[in-house]
C-alpha positions in Angstrom: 168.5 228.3 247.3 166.8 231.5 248.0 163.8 232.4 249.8 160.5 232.1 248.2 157.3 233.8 249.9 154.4 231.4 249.8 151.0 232.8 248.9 148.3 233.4 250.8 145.8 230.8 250.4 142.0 230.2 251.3 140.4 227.6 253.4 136.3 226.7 252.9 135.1 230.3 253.0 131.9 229.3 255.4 134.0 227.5 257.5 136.6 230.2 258.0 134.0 233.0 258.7 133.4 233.7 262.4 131.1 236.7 261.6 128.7 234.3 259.3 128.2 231.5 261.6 127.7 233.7 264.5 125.4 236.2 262.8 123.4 232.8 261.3 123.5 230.9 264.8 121.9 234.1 266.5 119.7 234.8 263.1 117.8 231.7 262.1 115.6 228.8 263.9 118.3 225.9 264.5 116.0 223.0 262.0 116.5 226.0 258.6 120.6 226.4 259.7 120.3 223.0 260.0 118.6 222.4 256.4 120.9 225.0 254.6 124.5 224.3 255.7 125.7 222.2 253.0 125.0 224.3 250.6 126.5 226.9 252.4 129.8 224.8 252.9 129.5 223.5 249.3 129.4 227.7 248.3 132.5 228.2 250.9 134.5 225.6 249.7 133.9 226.6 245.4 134.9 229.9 246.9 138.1 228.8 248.0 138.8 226.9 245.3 138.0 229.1 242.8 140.5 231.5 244.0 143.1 228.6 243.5 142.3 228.7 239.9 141.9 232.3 239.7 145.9 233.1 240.2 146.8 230.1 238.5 145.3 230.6 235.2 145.1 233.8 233.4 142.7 235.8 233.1 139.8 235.7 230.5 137.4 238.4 229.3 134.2 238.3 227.4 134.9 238.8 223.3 132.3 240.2 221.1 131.8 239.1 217.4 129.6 241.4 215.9 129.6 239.5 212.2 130.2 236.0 211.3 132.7 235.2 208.6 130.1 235.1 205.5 129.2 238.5 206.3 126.1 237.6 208.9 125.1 239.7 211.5 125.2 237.8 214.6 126.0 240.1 217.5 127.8 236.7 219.8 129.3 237.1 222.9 131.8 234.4 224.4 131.7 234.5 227.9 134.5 233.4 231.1 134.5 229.7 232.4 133.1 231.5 235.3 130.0 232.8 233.5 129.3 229.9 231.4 128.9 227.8 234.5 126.8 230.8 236.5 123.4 228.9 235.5 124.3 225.9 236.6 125.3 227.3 240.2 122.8 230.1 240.2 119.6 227.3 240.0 121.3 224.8 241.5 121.6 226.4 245.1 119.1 228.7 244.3 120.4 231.7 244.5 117.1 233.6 243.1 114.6 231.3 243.8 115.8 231.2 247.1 114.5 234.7 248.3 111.3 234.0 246.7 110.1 230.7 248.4 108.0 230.3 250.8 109.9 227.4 252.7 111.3 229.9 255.1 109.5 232.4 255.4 110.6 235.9 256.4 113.9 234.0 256.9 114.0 233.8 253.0 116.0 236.6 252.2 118.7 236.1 255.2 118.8 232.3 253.6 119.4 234.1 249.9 121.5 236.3 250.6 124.2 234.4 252.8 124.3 232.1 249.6 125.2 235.4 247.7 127.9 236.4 249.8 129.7 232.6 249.8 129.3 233.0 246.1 130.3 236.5 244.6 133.7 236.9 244.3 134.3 233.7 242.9 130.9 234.6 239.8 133.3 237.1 238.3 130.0 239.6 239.0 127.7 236.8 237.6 125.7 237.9 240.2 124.9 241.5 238.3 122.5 239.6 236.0 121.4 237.7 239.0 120.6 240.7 240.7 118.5 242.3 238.1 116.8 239.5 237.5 115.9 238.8 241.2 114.6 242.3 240.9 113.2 242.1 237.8 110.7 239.1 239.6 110.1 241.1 242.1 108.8 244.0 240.1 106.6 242.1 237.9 105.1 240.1 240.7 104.1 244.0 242.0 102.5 244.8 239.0 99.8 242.7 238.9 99.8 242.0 235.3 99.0 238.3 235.3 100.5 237.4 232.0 104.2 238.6 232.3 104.1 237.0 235.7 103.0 234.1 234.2 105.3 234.5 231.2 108.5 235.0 232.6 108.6 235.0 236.8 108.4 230.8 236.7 111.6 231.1 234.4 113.4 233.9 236.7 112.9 231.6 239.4 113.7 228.2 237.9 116.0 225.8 239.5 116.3 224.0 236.2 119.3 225.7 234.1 117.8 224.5 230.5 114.6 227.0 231.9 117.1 229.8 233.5 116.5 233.1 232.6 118.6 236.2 233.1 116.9 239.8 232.9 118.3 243.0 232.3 117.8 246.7 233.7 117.8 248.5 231.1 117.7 252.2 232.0 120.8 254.5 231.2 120.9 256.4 227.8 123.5 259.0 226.9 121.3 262.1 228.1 121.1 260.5 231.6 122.2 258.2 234.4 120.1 258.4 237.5 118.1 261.5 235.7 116.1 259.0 233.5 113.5 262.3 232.6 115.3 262.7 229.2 115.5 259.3 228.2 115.0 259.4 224.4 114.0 255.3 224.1 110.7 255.9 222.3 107.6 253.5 222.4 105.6 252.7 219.1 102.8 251.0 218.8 102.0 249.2 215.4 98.5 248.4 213.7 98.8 245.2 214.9 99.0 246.6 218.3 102.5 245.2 219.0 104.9 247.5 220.8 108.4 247.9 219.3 111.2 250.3 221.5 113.5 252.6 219.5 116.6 253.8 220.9 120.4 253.4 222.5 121.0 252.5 226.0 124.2 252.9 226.6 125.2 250.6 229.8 123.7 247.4 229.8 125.3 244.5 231.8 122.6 241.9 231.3 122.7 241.4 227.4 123.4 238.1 227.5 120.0 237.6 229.2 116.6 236.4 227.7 114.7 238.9 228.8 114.7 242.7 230.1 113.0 245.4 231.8 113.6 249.0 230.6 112.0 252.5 230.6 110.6 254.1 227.4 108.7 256.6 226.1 105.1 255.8 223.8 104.9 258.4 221.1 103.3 261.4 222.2 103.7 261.0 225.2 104.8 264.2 227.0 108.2 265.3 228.3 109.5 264.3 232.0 110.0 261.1 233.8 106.0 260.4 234.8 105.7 260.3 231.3 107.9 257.0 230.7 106.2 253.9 230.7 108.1 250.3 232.0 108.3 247.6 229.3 109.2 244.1 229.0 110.9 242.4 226.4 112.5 239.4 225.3 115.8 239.5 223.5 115.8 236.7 221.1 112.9 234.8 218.8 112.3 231.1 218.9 115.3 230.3 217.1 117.5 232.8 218.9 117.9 235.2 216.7 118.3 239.0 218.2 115.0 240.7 218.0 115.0 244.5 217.3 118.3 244.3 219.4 121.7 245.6 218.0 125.1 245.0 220.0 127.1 247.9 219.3 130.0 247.1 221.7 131.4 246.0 224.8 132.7 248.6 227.2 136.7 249.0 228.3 135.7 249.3 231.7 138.1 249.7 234.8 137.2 247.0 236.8 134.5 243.7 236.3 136.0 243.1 233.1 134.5 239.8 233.0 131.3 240.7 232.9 129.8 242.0 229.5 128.7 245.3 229.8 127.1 247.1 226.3 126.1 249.3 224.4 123.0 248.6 222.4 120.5 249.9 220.2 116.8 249.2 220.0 115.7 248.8 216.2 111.8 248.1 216.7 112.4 245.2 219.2 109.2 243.9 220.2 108.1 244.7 224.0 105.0 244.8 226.4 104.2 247.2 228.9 104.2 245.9 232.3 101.6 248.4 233.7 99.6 251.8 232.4 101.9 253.9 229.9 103.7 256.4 232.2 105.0 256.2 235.8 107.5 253.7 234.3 110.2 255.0 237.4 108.4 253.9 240.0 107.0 251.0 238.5 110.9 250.1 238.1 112.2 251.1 242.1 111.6 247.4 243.2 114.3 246.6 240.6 116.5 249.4 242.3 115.5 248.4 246.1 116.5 245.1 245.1 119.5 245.6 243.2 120.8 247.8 245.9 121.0 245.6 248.3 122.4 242.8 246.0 125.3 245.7 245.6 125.8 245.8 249.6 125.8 242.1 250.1 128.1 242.1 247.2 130.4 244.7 248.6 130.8 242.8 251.9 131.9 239.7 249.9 135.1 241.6 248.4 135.8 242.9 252.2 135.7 239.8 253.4 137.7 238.5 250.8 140.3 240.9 251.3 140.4 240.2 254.9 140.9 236.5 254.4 143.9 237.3 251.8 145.4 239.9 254.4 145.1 237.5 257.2 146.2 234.7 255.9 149.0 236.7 254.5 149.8 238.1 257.9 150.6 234.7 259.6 152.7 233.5 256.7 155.2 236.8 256.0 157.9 238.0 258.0 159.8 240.6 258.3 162.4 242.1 261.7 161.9 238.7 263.1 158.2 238.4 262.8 155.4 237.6 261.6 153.2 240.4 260.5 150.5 239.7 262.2 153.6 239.7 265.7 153.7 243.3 263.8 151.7 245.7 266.5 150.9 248.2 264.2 150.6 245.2 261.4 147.7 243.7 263.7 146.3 247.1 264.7 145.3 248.0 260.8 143.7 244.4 260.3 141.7 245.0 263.4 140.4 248.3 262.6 139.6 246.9 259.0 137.6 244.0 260.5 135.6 246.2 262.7 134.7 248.3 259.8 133.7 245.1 258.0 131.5 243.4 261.2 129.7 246.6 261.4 128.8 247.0 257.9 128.0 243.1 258.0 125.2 243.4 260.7 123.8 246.4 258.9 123.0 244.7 255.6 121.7 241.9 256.6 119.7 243.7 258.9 118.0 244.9 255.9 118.1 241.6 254.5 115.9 240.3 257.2 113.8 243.6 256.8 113.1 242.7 253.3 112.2 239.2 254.4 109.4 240.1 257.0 108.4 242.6 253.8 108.0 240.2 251.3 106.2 237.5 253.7 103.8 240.4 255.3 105.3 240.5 258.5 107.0 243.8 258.5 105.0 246.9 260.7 104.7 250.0 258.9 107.6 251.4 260.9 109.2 248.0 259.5 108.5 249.3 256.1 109.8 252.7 256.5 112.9 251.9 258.4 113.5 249.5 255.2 113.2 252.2 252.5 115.7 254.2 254.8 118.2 251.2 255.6 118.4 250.2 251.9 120.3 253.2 250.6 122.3 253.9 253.5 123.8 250.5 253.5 124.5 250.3 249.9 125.9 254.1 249.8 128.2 253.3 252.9 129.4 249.6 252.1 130.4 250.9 248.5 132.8 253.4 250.0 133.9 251.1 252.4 134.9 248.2 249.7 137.3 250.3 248.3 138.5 251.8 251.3 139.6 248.0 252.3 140.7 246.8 249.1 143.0 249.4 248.8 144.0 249.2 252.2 144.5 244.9 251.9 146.8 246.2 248.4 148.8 248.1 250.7 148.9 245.3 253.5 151.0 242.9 251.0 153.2 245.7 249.8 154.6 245.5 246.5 153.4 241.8 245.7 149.6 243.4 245.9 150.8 245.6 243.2 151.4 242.6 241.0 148.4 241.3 239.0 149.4 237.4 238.5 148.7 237.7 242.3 145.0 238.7 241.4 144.8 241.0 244.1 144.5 244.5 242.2 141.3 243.2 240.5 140.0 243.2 244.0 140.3 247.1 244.2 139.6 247.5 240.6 136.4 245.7 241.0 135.7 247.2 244.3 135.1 250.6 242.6 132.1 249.7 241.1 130.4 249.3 244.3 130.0 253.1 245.1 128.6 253.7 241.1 126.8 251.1 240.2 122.4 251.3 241.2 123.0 255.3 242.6 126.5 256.8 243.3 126.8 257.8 246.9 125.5 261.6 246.8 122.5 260.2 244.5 121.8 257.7 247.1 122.5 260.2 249.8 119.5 262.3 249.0 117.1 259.0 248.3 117.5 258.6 251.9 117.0 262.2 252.6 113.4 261.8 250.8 112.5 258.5 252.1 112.7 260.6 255.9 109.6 262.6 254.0 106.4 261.8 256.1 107.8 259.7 259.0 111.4 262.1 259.3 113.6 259.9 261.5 110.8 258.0 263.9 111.2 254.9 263.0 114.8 254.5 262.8 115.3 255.8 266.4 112.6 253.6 267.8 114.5 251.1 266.6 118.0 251.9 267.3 117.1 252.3 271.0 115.2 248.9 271.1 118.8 247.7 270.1 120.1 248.8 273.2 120.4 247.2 276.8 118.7 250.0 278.6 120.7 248.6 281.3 124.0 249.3 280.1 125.8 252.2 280.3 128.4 252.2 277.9 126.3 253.1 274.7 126.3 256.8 275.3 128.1 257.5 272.2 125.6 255.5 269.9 123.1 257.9 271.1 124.5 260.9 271.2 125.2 260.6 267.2 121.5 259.7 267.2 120.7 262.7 269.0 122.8 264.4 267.0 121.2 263.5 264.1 118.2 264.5 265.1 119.2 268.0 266.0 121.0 268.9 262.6 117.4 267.8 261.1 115.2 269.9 263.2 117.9 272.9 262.9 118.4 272.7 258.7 114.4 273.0 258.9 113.2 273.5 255.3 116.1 274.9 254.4 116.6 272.4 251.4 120.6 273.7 250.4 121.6 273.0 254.0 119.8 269.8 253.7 121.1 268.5 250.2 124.4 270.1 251.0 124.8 267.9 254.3 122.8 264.7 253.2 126.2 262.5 252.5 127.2 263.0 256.3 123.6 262.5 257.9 123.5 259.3 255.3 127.1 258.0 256.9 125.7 259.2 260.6 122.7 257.3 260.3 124.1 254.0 258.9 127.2 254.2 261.5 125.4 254.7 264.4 122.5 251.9 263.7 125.2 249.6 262.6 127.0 250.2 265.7 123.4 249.1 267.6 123.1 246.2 265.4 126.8 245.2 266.2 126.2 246.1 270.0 122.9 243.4 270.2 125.3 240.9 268.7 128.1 241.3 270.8 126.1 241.2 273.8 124.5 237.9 272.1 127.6 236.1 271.5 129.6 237.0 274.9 126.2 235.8 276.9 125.7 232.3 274.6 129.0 231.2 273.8 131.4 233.7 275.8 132.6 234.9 272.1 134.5 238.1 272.9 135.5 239.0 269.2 132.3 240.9 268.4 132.8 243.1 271.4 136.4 243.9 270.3 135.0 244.6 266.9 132.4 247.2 268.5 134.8 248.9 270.5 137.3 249.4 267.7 134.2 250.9 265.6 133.3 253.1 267.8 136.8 254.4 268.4 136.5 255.4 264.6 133.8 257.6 265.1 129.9 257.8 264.3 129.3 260.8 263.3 130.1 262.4 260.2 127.4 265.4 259.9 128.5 268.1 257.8 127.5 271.8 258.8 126.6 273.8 255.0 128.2 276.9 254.9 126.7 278.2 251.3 129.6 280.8 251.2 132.4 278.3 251.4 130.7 276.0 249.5 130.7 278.4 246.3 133.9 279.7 247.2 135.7 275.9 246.8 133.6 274.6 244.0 134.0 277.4 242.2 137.9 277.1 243.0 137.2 274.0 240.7 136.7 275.9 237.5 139.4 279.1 238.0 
């Protein structure tokens, strides 16, 4: 009989990841790991086993019905296995209410979040919805408007799936992505004084939700984006019928195909403004802050998932006589991959802990600043980086990762969407240029050096991209070309070198406690990559190739 190749296969996902447990073990008090770890092994193992059933079955995709078959509009969407069952899993572990409780404290979010990442890849991007909503709690508790909070929060919090709700961000139109300032979604207000929206948002992957947040304009109000007001609404009656909502169809997108993403109209669908009637964008940036980071947690999952395939792969293929993983340029790639992936680990949750102290008052004002730095530059950087090891983990099973019964080119289908989604990289690139504004780089270098053993002398190079940093600031000046021009390299300098602190305190941490040397292999592989990726503008150049675009 001939050769068959078995397939790589997943153990329990908590179980099987060093980088989790160590990161929790140095992380959290020992009673809360204590207190969580069945639901983080119950998460592991549904992980692995969803996998299992992922390359046995085929796949499944939303389908949208827009009439019945007496001539009704109805406007149903059928969702996945995966998502019909995303309630149930979402409130049972807690996987919103979670960041919100006060059973942990400032520990919350690190708690939340390691649920998340245990979780994602086997949601089939469940979590989007998730995500918005988690931010959509978070924005209306900032509001202050006691109503909506009591209206909807207790439902975006639930851990009862027959009270679950979902919430959508509803913000793109045609005229604009991340430049919301022409959004034509128009705001009128009725003689009854009930506010209806008008308009067509044209990506919206929450419409299976109950509720939404979304940015419109009241009538006569004047041009701009400090002219749009935030709104809340509820998409469905009593009866759940659509209310001033109209489906127009699902997108035929490249990757999270299982997740319904639509186009809409607004036909006088009753809403509510959340706050006064304008500044609606940054009455909505706790949505984004949240959602971002949802994005890098999410991005870490599919690394790590990758990984996991790879490895596993790696011991069971041979090839010359050996394993792969016997392969010394075979075992060199997964290492570098790895590193990448521990380094970008450390830096997310780092914000994830930021966040925490945050939410529960705890955080110093340097604290706060360093968190409205950190949050774009990890989400910026781990988007890139997902694709970068998806593709590489295709290439690592040869031509089987080619094939899709093996589900693995979903993984780098899916992975795109990490770099677009919540602020493409160059978007997000110059949000972290303007959240330096007022503090400039301070507090992020106060706390990279508290990162490092002042003792220790082998750190040189995670300082000397700091320094550099902070020398292509002060020499750009107010030059604000040089500045936008080089913001995607300062943005990937920044969130290298810090994560390359972060990774250092662990390492030191886990060869000290339990003689672990696998972070400290991870560090040094990092580092041999390179921190620094500032870009010097030269305007001339710069025309002279973008123009070379557009002969």
């Amino acid at each position: 009989m001939s050769f068959v190749q078995s397939a790589p296969e997943l153990e329990n996902q908590f179980h099987a990841d060093r980088v989790l447990r160590g990161y929790l073990a140095r992380a959290l008090p020992a009673p809360m790991r204590a207190a969580i770890e069945a639901d983080l092994e119950a998460l592991g193992q549904h992980a692995a086993d969803a996998w299992a059933e992922r390359v046995r079955t085929p796949r499944s995709e939303p389908a949208f019905t827009p009439w019945d078959a007496w001539g009704n509009r109805v406007d149903r969407i059928a969702l996945t296995p995966a998502w019909r069952e995303g309630a149930g899993i979402a409130t049972r572990y807690g996987l919103i209410a979670a960041g919100h409780e006060d059973a942990w404290g400032e520990h919350a979010r690190t708690h939340q979040f390691a649920l998340v990442y245990l979780y994602h890849v086997a949601s089939e991007f469940y979590t989007c919805p998730l995500a918005m909503t988690d931010g959509a709690a978070t924005a209306l508790k900032a509001s202050g408007n006691a109503a909506l909070i009591e209206r909807a929060v207790p439902h975006f919090l639930s851990r009862d799936p027959a009270a679950f709700w979902l919430s959508g961000q509803w913000m793109t139109e045609t005229v604009g992505g991340s430049d919301v300032g022409h959004s034509e979604t128009e705001a009128r207000r009725g003689a009854d004084g009930q506010w209806r929206l008008y308009g067509r948002k044209w990506f919206t992957s929450a419409v299976v939700g109950e509720a939404a947040l979304t940015l419109a304009r009241p009538q006569g109000a004047g041009a701009g984006a400090a002219a749009l007001a935030m709104f809340y609404l509820e998409t469905r009656d009593a009866d759940g019928r659509w209310q001033g909502v109209r489906i127009d169809r699902l997108k035929d997108k490249l990757g999270t195909r299982e997740l319904p993403t639509a186009e809409l109209h607004l036909d006088g669908a009753p809403a509510t403004p959340v706050g006064e009637l304008g500044h609606g964008v940054r009455m909505i940036t706790p949505v984004l802050n949240i959602t971002r980071l949802w994005n890098a947690v999410c991005a870490l999952a599919t690394m790590r998932r990758c990984l996991a395939l790879a490895r596993d792969y790696a011991h069971r293929r041979s090839a010359f006589g050996r394993t792969l993983l016997e392969q010394p340029l075979h075992a060199d790639t997964l290492a570098g991959m790895q590193a990448e992936f521990e380094a970008a680990f450390h830096l997310v949750f780092h914000v994830a802990e930021l966040l925490g102290r945050a939410q529960s008052g705890a955080a110093t004002r340097d604290e706060e600043a360093l968190l409205r730095l950190l949050t774009p530059l990890a989400k910026l950087w781990t988007g890139k980086l997902a694709v970068e090891i998806a593709s590489e983990a295709i290439e690592a099973f040869g031509g089987m990762g080619y094939l899709e019964d093996t589900g693995l080119p979903q993984l780098l289908r899916d992975a795109q969407v990490y770099p677009i989604w919540e602020g493409t990289t160059n978007v997000l690139s110059l949000d972290a240029l303007r959240a330096l504004d007022g503090h400039g780089l301070a507090p992020w270098r106060h706390a990279l050096d508290a990162l490092l053993d002042p003792t220790a002398a082998d750190h040189a190079d995670i300082r000397a991209a700091a320094d550099d940093a902070e020398a292509w600031l002060r020499a750009c000046g107010d030059d604000r070309i040089a500045l936008q021009a080089g913001a995607r390299g300062l943005a990937l300098t920044l969130a290298r070198s810090f994560a390359a602190a972060l990774l250092a305190r662990h390492a030191a941490w886990a060869l000290a406690v339990h003689a672990d040397r696998h972070p400290h292999a991870a560090l040094q592989r990092f580092r041999a990559h390179g921190l620094q990726r500032l870009h010097r503008h030269d305007p001339d150049d710069a025309a002279t190739l973008a123009a070379d675009l557009h002969p």
